[in-house]
N, C-alpha and C positions, 0 to 999 in steps of 0.2 A: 504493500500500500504506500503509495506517495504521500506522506506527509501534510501534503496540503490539504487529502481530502479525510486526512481522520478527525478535525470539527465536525464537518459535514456527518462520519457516522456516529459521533457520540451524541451527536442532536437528536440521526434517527434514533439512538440507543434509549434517551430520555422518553423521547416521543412514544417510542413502542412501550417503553412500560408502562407510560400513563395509560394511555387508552386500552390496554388488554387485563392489564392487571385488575383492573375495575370487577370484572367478571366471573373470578375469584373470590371477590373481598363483599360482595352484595348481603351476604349470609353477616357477615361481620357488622356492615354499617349497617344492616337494618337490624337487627340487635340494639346496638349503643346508642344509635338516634331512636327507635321506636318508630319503626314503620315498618310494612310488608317490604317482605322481598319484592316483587311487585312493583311496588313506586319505589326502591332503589332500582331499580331498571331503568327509574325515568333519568338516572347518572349516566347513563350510557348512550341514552338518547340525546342528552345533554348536551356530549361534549360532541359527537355526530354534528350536532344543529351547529354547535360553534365553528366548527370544519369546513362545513359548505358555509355559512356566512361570512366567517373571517378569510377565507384563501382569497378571491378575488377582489374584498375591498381593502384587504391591508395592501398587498402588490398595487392596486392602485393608486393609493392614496401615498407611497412608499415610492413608486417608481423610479422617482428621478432622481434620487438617494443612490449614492455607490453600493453594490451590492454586499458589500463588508458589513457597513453600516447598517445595514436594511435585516443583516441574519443576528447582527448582536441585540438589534433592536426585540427582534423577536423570540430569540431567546432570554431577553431580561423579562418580558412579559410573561414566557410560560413558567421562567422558575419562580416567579412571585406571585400568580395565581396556582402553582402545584402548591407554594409554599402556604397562600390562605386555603387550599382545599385541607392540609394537615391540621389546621388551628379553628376549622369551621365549625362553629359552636351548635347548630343546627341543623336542618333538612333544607332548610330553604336557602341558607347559605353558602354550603354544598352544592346545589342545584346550580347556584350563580357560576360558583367557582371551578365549578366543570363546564359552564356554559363558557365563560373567558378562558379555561384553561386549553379548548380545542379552536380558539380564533388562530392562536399563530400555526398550529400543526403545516394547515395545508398551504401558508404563503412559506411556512420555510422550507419543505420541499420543494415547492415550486421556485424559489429562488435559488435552493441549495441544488436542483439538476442539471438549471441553466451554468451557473459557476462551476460546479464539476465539468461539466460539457466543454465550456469552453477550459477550462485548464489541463484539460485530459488531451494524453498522447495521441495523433492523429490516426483515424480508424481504429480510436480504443473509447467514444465518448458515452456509449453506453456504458461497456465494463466499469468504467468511472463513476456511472449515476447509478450502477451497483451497488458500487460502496458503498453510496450513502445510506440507499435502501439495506444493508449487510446489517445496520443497526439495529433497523426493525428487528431482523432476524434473530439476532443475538439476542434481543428482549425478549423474545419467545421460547429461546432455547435457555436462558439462564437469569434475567432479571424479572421476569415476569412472575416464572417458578420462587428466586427468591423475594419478592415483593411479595408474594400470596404467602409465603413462609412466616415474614414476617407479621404479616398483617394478622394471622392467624392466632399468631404463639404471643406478641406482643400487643399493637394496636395497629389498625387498617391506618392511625394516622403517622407513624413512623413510616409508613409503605409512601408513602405522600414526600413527607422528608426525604428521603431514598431520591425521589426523583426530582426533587430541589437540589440535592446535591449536586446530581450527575448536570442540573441546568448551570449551576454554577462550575463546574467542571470546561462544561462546554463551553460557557461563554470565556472561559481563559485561555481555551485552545484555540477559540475564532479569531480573540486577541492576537495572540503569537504567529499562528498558522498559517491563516490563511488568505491568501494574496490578495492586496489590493486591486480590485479589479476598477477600470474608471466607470463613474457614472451617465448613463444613458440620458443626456443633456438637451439635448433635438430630440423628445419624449414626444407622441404626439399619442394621448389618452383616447381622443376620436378614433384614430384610423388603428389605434391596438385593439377598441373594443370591435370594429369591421370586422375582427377575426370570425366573430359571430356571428357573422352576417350568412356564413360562409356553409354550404351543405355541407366540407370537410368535417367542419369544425363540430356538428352536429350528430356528425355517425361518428366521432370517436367516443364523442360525451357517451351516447346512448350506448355504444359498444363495449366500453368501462363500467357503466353505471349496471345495464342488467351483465355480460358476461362475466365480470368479479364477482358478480352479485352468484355464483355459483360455489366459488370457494367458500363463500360463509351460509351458504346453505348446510355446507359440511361442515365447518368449524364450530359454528353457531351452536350442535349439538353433539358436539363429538363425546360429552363426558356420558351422556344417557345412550347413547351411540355405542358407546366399548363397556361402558355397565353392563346395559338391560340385554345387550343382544350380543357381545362377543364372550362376556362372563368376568370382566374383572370387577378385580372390587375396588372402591371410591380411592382407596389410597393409592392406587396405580395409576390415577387419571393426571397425577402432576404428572408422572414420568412420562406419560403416553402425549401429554400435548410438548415437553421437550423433546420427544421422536418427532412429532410434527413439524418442531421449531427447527431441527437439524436439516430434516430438509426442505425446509422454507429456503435454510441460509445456502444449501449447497444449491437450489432450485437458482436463485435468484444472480447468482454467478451465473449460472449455465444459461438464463436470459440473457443476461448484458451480451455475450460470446457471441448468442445467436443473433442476436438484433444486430452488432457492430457485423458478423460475418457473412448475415443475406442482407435484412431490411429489417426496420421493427415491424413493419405492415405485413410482412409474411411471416416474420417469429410469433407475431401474436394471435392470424389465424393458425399457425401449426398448435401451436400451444392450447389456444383456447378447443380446438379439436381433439386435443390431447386430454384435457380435460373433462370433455364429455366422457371420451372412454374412460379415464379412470374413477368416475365418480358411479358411469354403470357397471365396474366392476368391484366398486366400494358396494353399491347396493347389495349383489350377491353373493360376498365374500365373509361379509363382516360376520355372519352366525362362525367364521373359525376363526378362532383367536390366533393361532400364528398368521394368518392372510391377512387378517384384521390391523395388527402392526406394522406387518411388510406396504400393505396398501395408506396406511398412516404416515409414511415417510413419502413416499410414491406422489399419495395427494397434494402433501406441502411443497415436495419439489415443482410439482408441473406449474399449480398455483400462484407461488409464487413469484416461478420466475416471469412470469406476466408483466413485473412493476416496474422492472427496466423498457422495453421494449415498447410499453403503453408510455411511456411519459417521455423517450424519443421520439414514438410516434408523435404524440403531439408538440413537441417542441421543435421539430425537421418542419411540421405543418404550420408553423406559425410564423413565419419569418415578420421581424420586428413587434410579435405580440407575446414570446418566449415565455416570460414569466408569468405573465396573465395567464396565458394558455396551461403553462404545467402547472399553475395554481389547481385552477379550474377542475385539470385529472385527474388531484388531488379532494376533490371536492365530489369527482364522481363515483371517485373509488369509495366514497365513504357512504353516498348513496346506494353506491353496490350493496355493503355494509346492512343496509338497513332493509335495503331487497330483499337480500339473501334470507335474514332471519326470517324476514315476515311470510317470503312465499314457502320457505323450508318449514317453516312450522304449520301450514295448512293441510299438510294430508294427517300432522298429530291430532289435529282438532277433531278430522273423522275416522280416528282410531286408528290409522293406518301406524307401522312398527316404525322403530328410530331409524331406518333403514331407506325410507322413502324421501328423507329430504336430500340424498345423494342425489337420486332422481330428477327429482325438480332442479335440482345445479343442473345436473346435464343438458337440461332444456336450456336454461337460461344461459349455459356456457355455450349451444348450441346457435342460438341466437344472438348470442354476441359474436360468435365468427362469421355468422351471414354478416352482418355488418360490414365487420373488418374483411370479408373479400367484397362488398360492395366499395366501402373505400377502395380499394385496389382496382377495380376493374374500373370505377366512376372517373380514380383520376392516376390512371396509368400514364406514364411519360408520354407515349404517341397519342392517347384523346388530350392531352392536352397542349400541346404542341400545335393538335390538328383546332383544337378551338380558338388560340393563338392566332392563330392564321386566319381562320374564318372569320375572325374579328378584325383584324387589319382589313 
């Protein structure tokens, strides 16, 4: 790893364990605050809605700031709202403080993809916006596990602390690190938002928003997933989401490769195809517990590696609207997020097994690769070229 771009993972690193860690710890805060599990759920919706809110109006409003300045800025906001979500005396205070503590998540990837991009080795600038996504990963394989450890044995608000830390941490490595890049001076906020104008711009959103939205149809309920129907028991379920987490981290390498090696536009329909089959072979695998592990690593890998190749795609697609734009994939992917659970938990409603919301991923990972080959075919180099012409 180049040096410059290890702020960039210790950000994703904070980043990942706030938002997953939560999902562990609901059992914990609705205990000590006095609420159902239930409306502590509404903590994870919370920080969702702060996601898609804050990614594209902090890059907006942030634009024309060097982007140094623009990634300390928004990591001082996240370790000081993790830092009031630890001291939140209340439910409703907690609510706020997961609502502000997910505004900066998705402008600092989206600003942190573009600055990997550009400081990354030529033909390596996905592998680059890997790394930073690697952080994610690593929360899932080891700070997420420790965060619910703590949260458990000690208090859900040390688990908070943890990840004030790691903000402070990062904001001393953005310090040092990480190169001053110059500020986009000739900004021009109109013709960045035209990005939207754009049917590119619209089949990526929607190709993010439902085919991710497949991975967390399977995540969403992996723990009653390898309980009820593969046979472990509850205290095997930390270990079995860090098998997930390992290959998230090794999946997510093996996107950056593929997307810098073809295209991100065909890494991401292979991938997202890739994923339909493995989520129809999660469905009928999972009553055996050894398949059930194997295909637990298998899923995280394919899944993952999605998050490079989706956020070059959009960033290759957006010339002059970069950050906005990789904001934005940021903001879909968390939409994905809220897809995935909602439509994966509809066939539990009509008694169908934990088995069945693999299934519904597949569709919606199936439907997001239509997309992503209609992007392809819609604005392949010769139709466009040829509409170039016809317009002249």
């Amino acid at each position: 790893m180049k040096k410059s771009l290890l702020p960039l993972t210790l950000g994703g690193l904070g980043i990942g364990i706030t938002e997953f860690v939560m999902m562990g710890l609901l059992p914990d805060i609705a205990k000590d605050l006095n609420v159902t599990i239930p409306q502590a759920g509404y903590l994870i919706s919370a920080y969702a809605l702060g996601v898609v809110i804050g990614a594209p109006l902090l890059v907006m409003a942030a634009g024309k700031f060097p982007p140094k300045k623009i990634l300390i800025a928004l990591m001082i906001m996240f370790t000081a709202f993790n830092a009031l979500s630890a001291f939140a005396p209340n439910f409703s205070l907690l609510f706020i403080s997961r609502l502000l503590s997910g505004l900066p998540h998705g402008a600092f990837f989206g600003v942190g993809s573009v600055v990997a991009s550009r400081i990354a080795e030529k033909g390596k600038a996905a592998q680059a916006v890997s790394m930073m996504f690697a952080g994610l990963t690593i929360a899932n394989v080891l700070g997420v596990p420790l965060g619910t450890f703590i949260g458990h044995n000690f208090s859900w608000r040390f688990s908070f602390a943890v990840v004030a830390i790691v903000g402070i941490i990062t904001l001393i490595s953005l310090k040092q690190w990480l190169p001053a890049l110059p500020a986009n001076k000739n900004r021009d906020l109109k013709a960045e938002l035209g990005f939207f104008k754009k049917q590119e711009a619209w089949l990526i959103i929607i190709m993010i928003s439902i085919g991710t939205g497949g991975l967390f149809t399977w995540y969403s309920y992996i723990a009653p997933l390898m309980t009820d129907v593969a046979g472990f028991s509850a205290n095997s379920v930390t270990y079995i989401i860090m098998l997930a987490g390992l290959g998230m981290l090794c999946g997510n390498f093996i996107g950056g490769y593929l997307a810098d090696k073809f295209s991100p536009a065909k890494a991401s329909v292979a991938l997202l195809l890739t994923m339909v089959i493995t989520l129809i072979i999660v469905h009928y695998t999972s009553f055996n517990p050894v398949l059930a592990l194997i295909m637990t690593f298998i899923t995280g890998a394919v899944s993952f590696a999605l998050a490079a190749p989706i956020q070059m795609l959009m960033i290759t697609s957006a010339k002059g609207s970069e950050m906005l734009a990789a904001s934005a994939s940021q903001a879909s992917f968390n939409i994905g997020n809220a897809l995935g659970a909602f439509f994966g938990g509809l066939p539990l409603v009509y008694g169908f097994d934990y088995t069945w919301p693999a299934l519904v991923g597949a569709l919606m990972a199936m439907i997001g690769a239509m997309f992503a080959f209609w992007l392809i075919r819609s604005h392949h180099p010769a139709k466009v070229k040829l509409k170039a012409e016809l317009s002249v």
